[in-house]
C-alpha positions as CSV (number, residue, x, y, z in Angstrom):
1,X,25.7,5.2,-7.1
2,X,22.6,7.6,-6.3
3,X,22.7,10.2,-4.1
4,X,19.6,10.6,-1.7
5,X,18.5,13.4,-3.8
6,X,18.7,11.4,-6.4
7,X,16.3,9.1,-5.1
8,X,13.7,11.4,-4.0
9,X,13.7,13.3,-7.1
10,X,13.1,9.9,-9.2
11,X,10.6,8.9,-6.7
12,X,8.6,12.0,-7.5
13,X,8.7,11.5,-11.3
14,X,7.2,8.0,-11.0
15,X,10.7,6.4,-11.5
16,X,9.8,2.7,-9.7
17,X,12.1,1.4,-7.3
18,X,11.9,-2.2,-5.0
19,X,9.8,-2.1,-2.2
20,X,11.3,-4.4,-0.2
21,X,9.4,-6.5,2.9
22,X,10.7,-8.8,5.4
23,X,8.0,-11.5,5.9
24,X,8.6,-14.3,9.0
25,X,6.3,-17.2,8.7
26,X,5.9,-18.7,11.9
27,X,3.1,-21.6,13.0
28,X,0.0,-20.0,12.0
29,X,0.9,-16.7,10.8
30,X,2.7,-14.5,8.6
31,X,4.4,-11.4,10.2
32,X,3.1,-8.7,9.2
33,X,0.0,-10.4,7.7
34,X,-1.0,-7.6,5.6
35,X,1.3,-6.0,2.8
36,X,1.1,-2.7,0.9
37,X,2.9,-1.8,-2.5
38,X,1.9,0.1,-5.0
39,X,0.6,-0.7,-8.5
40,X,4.2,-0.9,-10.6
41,X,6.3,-1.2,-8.3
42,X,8.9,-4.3,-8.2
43,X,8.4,-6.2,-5.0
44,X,11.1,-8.0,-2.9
45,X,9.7,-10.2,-0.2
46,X,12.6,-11.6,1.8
47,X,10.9,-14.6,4.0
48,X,12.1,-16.2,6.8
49,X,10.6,-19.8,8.1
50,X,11.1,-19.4,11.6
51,X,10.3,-22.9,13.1
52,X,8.7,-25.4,10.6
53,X,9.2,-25.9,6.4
54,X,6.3,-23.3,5.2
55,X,5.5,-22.0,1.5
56,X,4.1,-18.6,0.2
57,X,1.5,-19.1,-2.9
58,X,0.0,-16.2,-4.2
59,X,-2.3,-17.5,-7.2
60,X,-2.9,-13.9,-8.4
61,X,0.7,-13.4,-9.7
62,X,1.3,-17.1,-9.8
63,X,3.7,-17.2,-6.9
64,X,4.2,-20.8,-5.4
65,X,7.5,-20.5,-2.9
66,X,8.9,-23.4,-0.8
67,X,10.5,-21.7,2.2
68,X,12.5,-24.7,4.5
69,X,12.8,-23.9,8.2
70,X,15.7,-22.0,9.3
71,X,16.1,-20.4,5.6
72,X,15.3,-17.6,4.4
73,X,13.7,-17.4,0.4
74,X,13.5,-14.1,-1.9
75,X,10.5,-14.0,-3.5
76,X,10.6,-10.9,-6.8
77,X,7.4,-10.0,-8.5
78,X,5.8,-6.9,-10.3
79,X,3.1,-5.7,-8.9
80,X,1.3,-5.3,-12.1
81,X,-2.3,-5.2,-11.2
82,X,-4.3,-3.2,-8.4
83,X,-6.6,-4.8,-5.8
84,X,-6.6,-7.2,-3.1
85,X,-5.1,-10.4,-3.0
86,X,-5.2,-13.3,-0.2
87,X,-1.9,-15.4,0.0
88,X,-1.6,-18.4,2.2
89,X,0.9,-21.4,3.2
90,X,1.3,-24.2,0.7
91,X,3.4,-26.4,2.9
92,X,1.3,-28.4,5.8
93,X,2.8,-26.7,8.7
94,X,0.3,-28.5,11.5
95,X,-3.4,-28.6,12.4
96,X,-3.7,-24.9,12.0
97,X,-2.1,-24.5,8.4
98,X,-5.8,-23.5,7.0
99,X,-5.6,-21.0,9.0
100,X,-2.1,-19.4,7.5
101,X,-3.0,-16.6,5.3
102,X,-1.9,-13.0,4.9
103,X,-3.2,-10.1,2.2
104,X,-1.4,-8.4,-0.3
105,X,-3.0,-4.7,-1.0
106,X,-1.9,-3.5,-4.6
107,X,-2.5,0.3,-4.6
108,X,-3.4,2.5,-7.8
């Protein structure tokens, strides 16, 4: 194992580590709806369906997740390119589904 130290020191010499976020979907939203990581970094999104069967797709990293109700789905990706990217439900979760998006900011 690491020491704290250890960790800070690595994260000053551009060693990557998970950036981990907890994501609840939840009829129409996505909690928090807008998620920062940094160019490189591996990504972790632990998501939770909270009352209905919901998905996460994220074309730009070609992310397409099924996440039943009541379960809760890891979702890993690199974040290997910088910008701003829209990610939405792909599971009809009701009449305001269309409305279920969420960004994902990729920082140099």
């Amino acid at each position: 194992t690491r020491t704290v130290a250890q960790v800070a020191k690595d994260a000053g010499t551009g060693v990557q580590g998970v950036h981990e976020i907890r994501v609840t979907l939840r009829k129409y939203e996505f909690t928090p709806r807008l998620l920062r990581v940094r160019k490189g970094e591996q990504v972790k999104l632990v998501m939770a369906a909270a009352d209905h069967d919901h998905g996460f797709k994220l074309d730009d990293f070609n992310i397409n997740q099924k996440i039943p109700n009541g379960t809760t789905v890891v979702v890993r990706f690199t974040a290997n390119k910088a910008g701003t990217f829209q990610f939405r439900c792909s599971s009809v979760c009701g009449l305001g589904h269309r409305n279920m998006k969420g960004t994902l900011v990729v920082e140099e």
